[in-house]
DOMARVEX-266512 format. One record per residue (C-alpha): x, z, y; residue in one letter. Coordinates in steps of 0.001 Angstrom, whole numbers, plus 500000, padded with zeros to 6 digits. Each point is the difference from the previous one (the first is absolute). Example, Ala and Ser with C-alpha at 12.3 -4.5 7.8 and 13.67 -1.06 7.14 Angstrom:
2
512300507800495500a;501370499340503440s;
***
This chain:
701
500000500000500000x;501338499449503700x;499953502415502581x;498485498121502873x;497750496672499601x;501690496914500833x;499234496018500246x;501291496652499362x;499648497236501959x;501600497176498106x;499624497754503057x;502899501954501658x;503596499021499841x;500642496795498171x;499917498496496612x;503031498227498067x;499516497600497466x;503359499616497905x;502445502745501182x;501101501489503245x;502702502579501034x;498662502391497676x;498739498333496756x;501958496806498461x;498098496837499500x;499491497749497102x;502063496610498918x;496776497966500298x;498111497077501755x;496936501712501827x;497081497820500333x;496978500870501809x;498611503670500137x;496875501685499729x;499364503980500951x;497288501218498753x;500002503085502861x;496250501245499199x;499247499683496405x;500924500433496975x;499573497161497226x;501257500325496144x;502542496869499262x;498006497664499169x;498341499988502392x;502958499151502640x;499989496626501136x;502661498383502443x;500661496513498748x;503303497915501094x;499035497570503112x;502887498082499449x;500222498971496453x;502668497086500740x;502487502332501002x;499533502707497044x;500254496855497621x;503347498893502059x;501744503470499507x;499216500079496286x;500977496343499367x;503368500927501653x;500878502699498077x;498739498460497178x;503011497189500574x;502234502913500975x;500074501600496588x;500807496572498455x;503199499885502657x;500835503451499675x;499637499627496390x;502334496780499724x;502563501660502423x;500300503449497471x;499939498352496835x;502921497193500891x;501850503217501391x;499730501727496971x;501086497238497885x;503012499215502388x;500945503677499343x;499729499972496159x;502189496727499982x;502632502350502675x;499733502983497340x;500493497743496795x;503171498625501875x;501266503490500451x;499729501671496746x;502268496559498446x;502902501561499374x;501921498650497217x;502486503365499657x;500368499670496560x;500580496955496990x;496563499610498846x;498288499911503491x;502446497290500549x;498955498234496979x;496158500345500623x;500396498509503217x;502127497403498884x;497734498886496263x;497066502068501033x;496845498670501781x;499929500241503441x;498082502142502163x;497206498711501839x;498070501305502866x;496371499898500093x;498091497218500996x;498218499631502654x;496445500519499794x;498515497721502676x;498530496300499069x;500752497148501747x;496773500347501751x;501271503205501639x;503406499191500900x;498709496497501670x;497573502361502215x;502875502188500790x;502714497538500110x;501832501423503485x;499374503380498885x;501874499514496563x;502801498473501530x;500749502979502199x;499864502030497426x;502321498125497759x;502213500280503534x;499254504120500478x;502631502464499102x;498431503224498185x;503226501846499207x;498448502866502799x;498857503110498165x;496548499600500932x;497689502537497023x;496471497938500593x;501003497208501155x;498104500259503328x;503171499338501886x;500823496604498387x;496148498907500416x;500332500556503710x;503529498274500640x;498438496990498397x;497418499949502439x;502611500798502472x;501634496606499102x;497362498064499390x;499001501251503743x;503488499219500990x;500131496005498935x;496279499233501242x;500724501980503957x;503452497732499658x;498302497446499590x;497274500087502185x;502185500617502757x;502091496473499480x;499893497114501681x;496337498490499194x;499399503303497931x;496116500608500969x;499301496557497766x;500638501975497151x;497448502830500617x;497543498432497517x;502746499900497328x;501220503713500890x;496710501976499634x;499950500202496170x;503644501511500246x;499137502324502518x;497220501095497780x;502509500561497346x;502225501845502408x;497045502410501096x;499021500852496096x;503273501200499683x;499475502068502556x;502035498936502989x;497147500060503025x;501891497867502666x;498198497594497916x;496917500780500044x;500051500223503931x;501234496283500053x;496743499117497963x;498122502115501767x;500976497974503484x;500357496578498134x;496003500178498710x;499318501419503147x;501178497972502494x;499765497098497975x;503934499267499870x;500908497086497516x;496757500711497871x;496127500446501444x;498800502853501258x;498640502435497716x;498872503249501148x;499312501833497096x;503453499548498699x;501111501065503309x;498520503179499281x;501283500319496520x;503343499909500787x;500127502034502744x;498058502441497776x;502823499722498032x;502278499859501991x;499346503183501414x;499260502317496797x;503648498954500112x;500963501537503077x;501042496141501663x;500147501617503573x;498687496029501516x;497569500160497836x;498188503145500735x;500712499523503691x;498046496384499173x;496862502384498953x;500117501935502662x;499834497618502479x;497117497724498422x;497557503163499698x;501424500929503439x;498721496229501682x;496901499660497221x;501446496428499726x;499727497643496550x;498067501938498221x;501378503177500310x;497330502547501496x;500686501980502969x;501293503024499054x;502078502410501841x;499868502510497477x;501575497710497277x;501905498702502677x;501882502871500820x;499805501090496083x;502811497200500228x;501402500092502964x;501240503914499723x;501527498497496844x;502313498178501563x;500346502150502934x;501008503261497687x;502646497734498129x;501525498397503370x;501004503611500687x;501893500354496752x;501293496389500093x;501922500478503273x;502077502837497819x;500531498072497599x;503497497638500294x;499783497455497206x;497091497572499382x;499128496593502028x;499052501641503633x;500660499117503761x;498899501122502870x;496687498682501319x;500655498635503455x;497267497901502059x;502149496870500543x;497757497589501187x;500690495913499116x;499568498806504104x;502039502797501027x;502944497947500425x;502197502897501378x;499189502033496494x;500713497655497514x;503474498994502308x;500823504166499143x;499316499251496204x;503318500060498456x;501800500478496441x;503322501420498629x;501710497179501787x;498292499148502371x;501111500236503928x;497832503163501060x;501295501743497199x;503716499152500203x;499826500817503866x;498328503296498701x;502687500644497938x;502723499023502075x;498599502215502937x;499623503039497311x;502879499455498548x;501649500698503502x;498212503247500553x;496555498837501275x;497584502665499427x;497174498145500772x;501738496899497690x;500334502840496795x;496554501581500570x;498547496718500142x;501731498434497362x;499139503050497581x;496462499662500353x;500310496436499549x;501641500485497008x;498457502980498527x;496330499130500253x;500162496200499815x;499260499085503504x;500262496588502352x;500749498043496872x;502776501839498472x;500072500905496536x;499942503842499223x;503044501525498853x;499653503704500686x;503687500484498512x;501190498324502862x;497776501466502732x;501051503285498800x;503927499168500836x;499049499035503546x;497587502969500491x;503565502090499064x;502233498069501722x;497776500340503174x;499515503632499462x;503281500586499681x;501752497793502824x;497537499675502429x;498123503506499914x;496600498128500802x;497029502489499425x;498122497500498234x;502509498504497426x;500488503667499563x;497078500765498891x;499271497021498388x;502772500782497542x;499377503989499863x;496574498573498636x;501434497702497343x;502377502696499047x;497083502730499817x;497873497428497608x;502871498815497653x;498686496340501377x;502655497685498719x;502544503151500127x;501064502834498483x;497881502861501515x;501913501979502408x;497898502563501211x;502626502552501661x;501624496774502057x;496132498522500703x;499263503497501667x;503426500116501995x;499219496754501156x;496291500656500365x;501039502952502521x;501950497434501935x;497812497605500746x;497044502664500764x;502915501354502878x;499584496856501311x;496558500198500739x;498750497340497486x;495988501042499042x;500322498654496583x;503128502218499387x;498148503300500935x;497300499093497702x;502451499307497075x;501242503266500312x;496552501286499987x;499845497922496948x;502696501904498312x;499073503093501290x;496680499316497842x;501048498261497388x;503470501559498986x;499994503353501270x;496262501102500130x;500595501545503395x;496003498935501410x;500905501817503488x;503207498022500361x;498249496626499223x;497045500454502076x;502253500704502864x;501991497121499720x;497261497817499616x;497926501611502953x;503067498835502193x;500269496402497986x;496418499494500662x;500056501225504318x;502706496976499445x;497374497704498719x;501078499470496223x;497186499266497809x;501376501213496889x;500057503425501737x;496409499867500632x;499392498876496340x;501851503366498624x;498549502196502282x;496780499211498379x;500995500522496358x;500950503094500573x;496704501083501588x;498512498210497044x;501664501352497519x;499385503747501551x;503668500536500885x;500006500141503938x;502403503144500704x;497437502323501499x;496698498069499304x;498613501478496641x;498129497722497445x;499211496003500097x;499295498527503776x;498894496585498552x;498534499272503573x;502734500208502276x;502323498350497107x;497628496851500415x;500670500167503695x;503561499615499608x;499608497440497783x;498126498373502122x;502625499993502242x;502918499345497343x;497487496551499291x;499706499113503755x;504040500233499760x;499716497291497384x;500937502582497436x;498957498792496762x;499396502535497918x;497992501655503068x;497868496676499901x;499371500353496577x;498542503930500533x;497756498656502544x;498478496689498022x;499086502619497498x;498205502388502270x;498345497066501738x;499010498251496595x;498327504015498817x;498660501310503716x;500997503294498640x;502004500842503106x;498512501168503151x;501984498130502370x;499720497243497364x;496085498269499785x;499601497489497216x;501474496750500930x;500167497963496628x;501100496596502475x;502782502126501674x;500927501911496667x;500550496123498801x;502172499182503491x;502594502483499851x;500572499512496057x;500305496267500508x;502249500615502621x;502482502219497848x;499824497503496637x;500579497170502235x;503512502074500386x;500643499243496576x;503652499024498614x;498855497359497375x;497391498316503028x;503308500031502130x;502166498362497357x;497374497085499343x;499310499507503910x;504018499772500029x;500574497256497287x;496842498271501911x;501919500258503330x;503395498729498656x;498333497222497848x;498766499178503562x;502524499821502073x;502151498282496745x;497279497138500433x;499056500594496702x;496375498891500318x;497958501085496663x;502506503033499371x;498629501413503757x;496134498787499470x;500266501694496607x;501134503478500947x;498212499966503373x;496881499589498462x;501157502698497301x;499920502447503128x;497201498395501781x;497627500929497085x;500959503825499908x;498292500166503916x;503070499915502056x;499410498738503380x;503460498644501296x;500288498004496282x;496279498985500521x;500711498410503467x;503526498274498982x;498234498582496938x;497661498282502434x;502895498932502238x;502106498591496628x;496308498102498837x;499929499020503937x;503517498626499673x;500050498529496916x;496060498850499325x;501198497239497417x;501407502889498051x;496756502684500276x;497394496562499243x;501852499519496299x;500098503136498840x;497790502184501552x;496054499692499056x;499216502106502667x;500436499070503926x;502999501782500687x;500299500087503796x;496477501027500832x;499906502605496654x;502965501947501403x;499471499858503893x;496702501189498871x;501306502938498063x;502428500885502744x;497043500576502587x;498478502567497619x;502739502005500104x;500124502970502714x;503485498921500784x;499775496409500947x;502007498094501885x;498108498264503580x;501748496283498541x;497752500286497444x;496662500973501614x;500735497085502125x;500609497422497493x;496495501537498244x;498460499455503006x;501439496240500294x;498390499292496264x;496686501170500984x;500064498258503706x;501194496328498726x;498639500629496302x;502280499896497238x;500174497555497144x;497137501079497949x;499100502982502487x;496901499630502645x;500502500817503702x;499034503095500997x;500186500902503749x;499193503770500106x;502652500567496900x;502675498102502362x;499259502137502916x;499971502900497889x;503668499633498953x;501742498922503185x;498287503543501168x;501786501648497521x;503463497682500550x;498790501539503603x;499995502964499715x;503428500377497890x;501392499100502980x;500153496008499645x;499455498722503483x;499045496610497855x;496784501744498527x;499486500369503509x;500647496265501063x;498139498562497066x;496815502124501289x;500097498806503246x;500396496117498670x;496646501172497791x;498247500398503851x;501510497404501417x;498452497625497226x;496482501369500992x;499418502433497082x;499182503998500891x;501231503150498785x;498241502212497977x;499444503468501475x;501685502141496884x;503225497694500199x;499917501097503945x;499621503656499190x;502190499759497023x;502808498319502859x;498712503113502328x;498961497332502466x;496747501300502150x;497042497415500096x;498741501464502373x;503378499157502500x;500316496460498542x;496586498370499794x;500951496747501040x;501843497795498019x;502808499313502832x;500251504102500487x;500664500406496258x;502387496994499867x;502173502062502870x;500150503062497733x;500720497767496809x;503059498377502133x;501309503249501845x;499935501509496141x;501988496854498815x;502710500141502911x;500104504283499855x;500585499699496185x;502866497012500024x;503560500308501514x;499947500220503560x;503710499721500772x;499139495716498774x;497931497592500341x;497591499901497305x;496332498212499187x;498263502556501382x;501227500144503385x;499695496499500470x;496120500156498894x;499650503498502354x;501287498220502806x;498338496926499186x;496728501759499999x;500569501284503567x;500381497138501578x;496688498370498445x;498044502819501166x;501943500115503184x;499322495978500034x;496224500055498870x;499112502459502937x;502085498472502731x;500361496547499259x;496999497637500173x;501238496672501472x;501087497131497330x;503363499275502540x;500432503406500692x;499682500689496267x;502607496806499514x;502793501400502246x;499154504089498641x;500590498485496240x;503017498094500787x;501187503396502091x;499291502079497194x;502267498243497853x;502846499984501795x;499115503813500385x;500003500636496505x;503422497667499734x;501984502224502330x;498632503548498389x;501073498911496832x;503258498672501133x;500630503452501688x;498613502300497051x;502365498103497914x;502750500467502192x;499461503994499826x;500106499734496530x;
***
């Protein structure tokens, strides 16, 4: 009996379907699900058929082939090894082994068990494995099984990337799909985007789904990021669903944290390079190339700035460089050492703390720690916070060092301070403060901290927090933002990038559109540009209209860029191949371009007036523009041209100075000027005014 009467309301909190923080989930596909909140039925009497029978029947026929793959794979490994093990126990020490070797039959190993049938289905896959070394000590065999996949992956992405590779999409799927079985998932996130997209073969949507399915029960970071996003835009048959969505997205954005401590494995940095920024892809450089040499040769000489730079260049993969944190770690020393630059200092008190790529050092990593915090450097006094905490279990010591780190402004400060409230072990504060600890991570996140980001998805995706009301959309946001960090994103959008600038055509298209398809914005916008470029290449291999699918997708994002507003808003003023005009659309994107800042949203409206078409009122309130103030047309087209010229760069001439000051002289004309002479000589005036202003501007600049 209890002591007191109490209730449940089991409409409070939230409710997880397959695991959470507390309880682990299931290996499983989940389908569609029914909660039965009110009653209470016997079995039977439970109904909740499968909507989407095609894709149920896809998943079983797939593993159905899988088992016959796996299958092959373990049973030609374990007759390799009996042949290895028959070898090794020949060994003719005495007279009569001699002789039975020499008169005797000889041994034979088994045969093989497959018919021709078989072997003609899987002819590539039994010639790798006739190539495949299984000496490695591997128990079950799993490991051999997934280094054939990894080599089957390996010759179809070679190939695909070669001159005139994408012709042989068609050809590469059933290898792929061999590849997958044997569990290796970067191949099932190539189907995925090849039925998707259409790429080589036609577009299939359900196998789309399948193999991102699969792809993600196998932890393929693209291809969970690829789920995320289509429940996240509701697009190709994916439902909206920002619940799922950020079901996936956390995923990713949990595992981005661990990847960045993690040294080996194909990462780089994810950097928003843009293909028309000519001035970034001029910085791009390699091992040889001349802004790395120069980098070199300047930190070589005692550059700080050279050694910090080329450390992080080197250490996390950055500006095109490949990572080698070995040697980022001997310029982080050498600049500690010889430069005493608070940074490299603690850059390489951090790598000596962690073991990263060195033997851990923990009593020089403090000295050096100490150093750099004497110098004033924020992220110094937090380390030694960090130490404090994490080495010595002195809370009062830590929390005062990261009180001081975070008056400095250091995020990471802010991020600590909170776990310690959270985890009840504030000096002074007794018990669990979850509500202030959400506070500072709230701050931590606003710092760009990622972990801090990751704390505050959560509360926003539960609304268990008070400063924290259920926001499923922004819950989404932030975890997007932090898996879009990811280290095997960045090393994809790399080879993309390099293929680019390499001028190798189908190697770029192939990995750009790898990228584009996980919901990326900058890969989504320089696919476009590359289809825009090249539109021979995008109308043979890609089923789907490349240029106006991934413009499209960029200005759904919350971080696009005003180019790409603008060229939406071009489509849907001129029409676009198969797409119908649509005025208000047009207007509504060069508001947006607008109100990024792009004084040509602000030109392209005013052309939209000028051609005799009106502004809707929620554009003019969206654009903070009173209606009230500009009723007439000429009124509005003053504010639209004062915007343009405000918003561009005064110090030149540009577009929208000329049509400012063009527009002042037709009103100043239309009310003065009547007389067709008068008119005449004020035209022919005017020019030569506008002749000399230019002529002077450009002399000023």
């Amino acid at each position: 009996s209890f002591r007191e009467e109490f209730y449940y309301d089991d409409t409070a909190g939230y409710f997880v379907l397959g695991g959470s923080g507390y309880v682990n989930g299931i290996e499983a596909f989940f389908g569609p699900v029914k909660y039965y909140r009110l009653n209470v039925f016997e079995t039977e009497q439970i109904s909740n058929p499968l909507h989407d029978k095609e894709t149920m029947e896809q998943i079983e026929l797939y593993y159905e082939r899988c088992m016959d793959i796996q299958e092959i794979v373990y049973e030609y490994r374990h007759t390799v090894k009996q042949g290895e093990k028959l070898q090794r126990n020949c060994y003719y020490e005495n007279y009569y082994l001699k002789l039975i070797h020499k008169y005797g039959e000889k041994s034979k190993c088994d045969a093989f068990m497959w018919g021709k049938e078989l072997r003609e289905k899987y002819h590539t896959l039994f010639k790798l494995l006739k190539e495949t070394d299984f000496s490695a000590p591997d128990e079950d065999g799993s490991g051999a099984v997934l280094e054939v996949g990894r080599m089957i992956f390996e010759k179809v992405s070679k190939g695909l990337s070669s001159t005139d590779g994408l012709s042989n999409v068609g050809s590469s799927v059933p290898l792929l799909v061999e590849s997958s079985c044997c569990g290796y998932h970067k191949a099932s996130y190539f189907l995925a985007v090849i039925f998707e997209t259409g790429l080589g073969v036609p577009v299939d949507h359900t196998k789309g789904l399948l193999y991102s399915l699969v792809g993600a029960q196998g932890n393929e970071r693209l291809a969970v990021m690829n789920l995320g996003y289509k429940h996240y835009q509701g697009i190709y048959n994916y439902p909206l669903d920002l619940e799922l969505s950020y079901a996936y997205y956390s995923n990713i954005a949990i595992k981005t944290s661990l990847d960045q401590h993690t040294i080996k494995g194909e990462q780089a940095f994810v950097e928003t390079i843009r293909l028309m920024d000519d001035e970034l892809l001029k910085a791009q450089t390699k091992e040889n190339g001349d802004v790395f040499m120069w980098l070199k040769h300047e930190a070589t000489r005692g550059n700080a700035a050279a050694q910090q730079r080329l450390a992080q260049m080197l250490f996390w993969g950055q500006q095109g460089v490949a990572k080698n944190p070995e040697a980022a770690i001997e310029w982080y020393a050498k600049g500690a050492i010889e430069t005493e630059d608070p940074v490299l200092i603690y850059d390489y008190a951090i790598v000596l703390f962690k073991g990263q790529g060195v033997k851990k050092n923990t009593k020089l990593a403090l000295e050096l720690m100490k150093k750099a915090a004497a110098k004033g450097l924020p992220q110094a006094v937090n380390g030694l916070g960090w130490y404090y905490h994490n080495f010595k279990r002195d809370y009062r010591k830590a929390a005062e060092h990261w009180l001081v780190a975070e008056e400095l402004g250091n995020p990471d400060a802010s991020y600590n301070l909170g776990v310690l409230y959270l985890d009840g072990i504030y000096p002074g504060v007794p018990g669990r403060n979850q509500t202030v600890a959400a506070r500072y991570f709230y701050k931590a996140a606003q710092g760009g901290h990622i972990e801090g980001t990751l704390r505050c998805s959560l509360y926003y995706i539960t609304g268990n927090m008070e400063d924290f009301p259920r926001d499923p959309e922004k819950a989404v946001i932030w975890a997007k933002h932090i898996a879009e960090k990811n280290g095997y994103l960045g090393h994809v959008i790399r080879k993309a990038l390099n293929a680019y600038l390499e001028l190798s055509w189908h190697e770029a298209l192939l990995h750009y559109i790898l990228a584009a398809e996980t919901g990326i914005e900058v890969s989504q916008s320089n696919l476009a540009h590359i289809c825009e470029e090249r539109p021979d290449l995008a109308r043979k291999y890609l089923a789907t209209d490349c240029v106006w699918r991934y413009y499209n997708f960029s200005v759904s994002q919350v971080n696009a860029p005003s180019f790409a507003y603008l060229k939406m808003g071009d489509f849907y003023y001129y029409g676009y191949q198969n797409q119908s005009k649509d005025l208000e659309l047009s207007m509504r994107m060069y508001a947006q371009a607008a109100l990024e800042g792009d004084s040509q949203g602000f030109f392209n409206l005013a052309l939209v007036i000028e051609e005799g078409n009106s502004i809707p009122s929620y554009i003019l309130d969206h654009l903070e523009i009173d209606e009230a103030l500009h009723s007439s047309s000429m009124s509005l087209l003053q504010e639209l041209y004062y915007r343009c010229w405000n918003n561009s760069n005064q110090e030149s001439i540009s577009p929208c100075s000329l049509a400012l000051l063009y527009f002042y002289m037709r009103v100043f004309w239309n009310n003065i000027l009547h007389s067709t002479l008068i008119y005449f000589m004020g035209t022919f005036l005017l020019s030569i005014l506008v002749a000399f202003a230019v002529q002077y501007f450009q002399s000023l600049s």
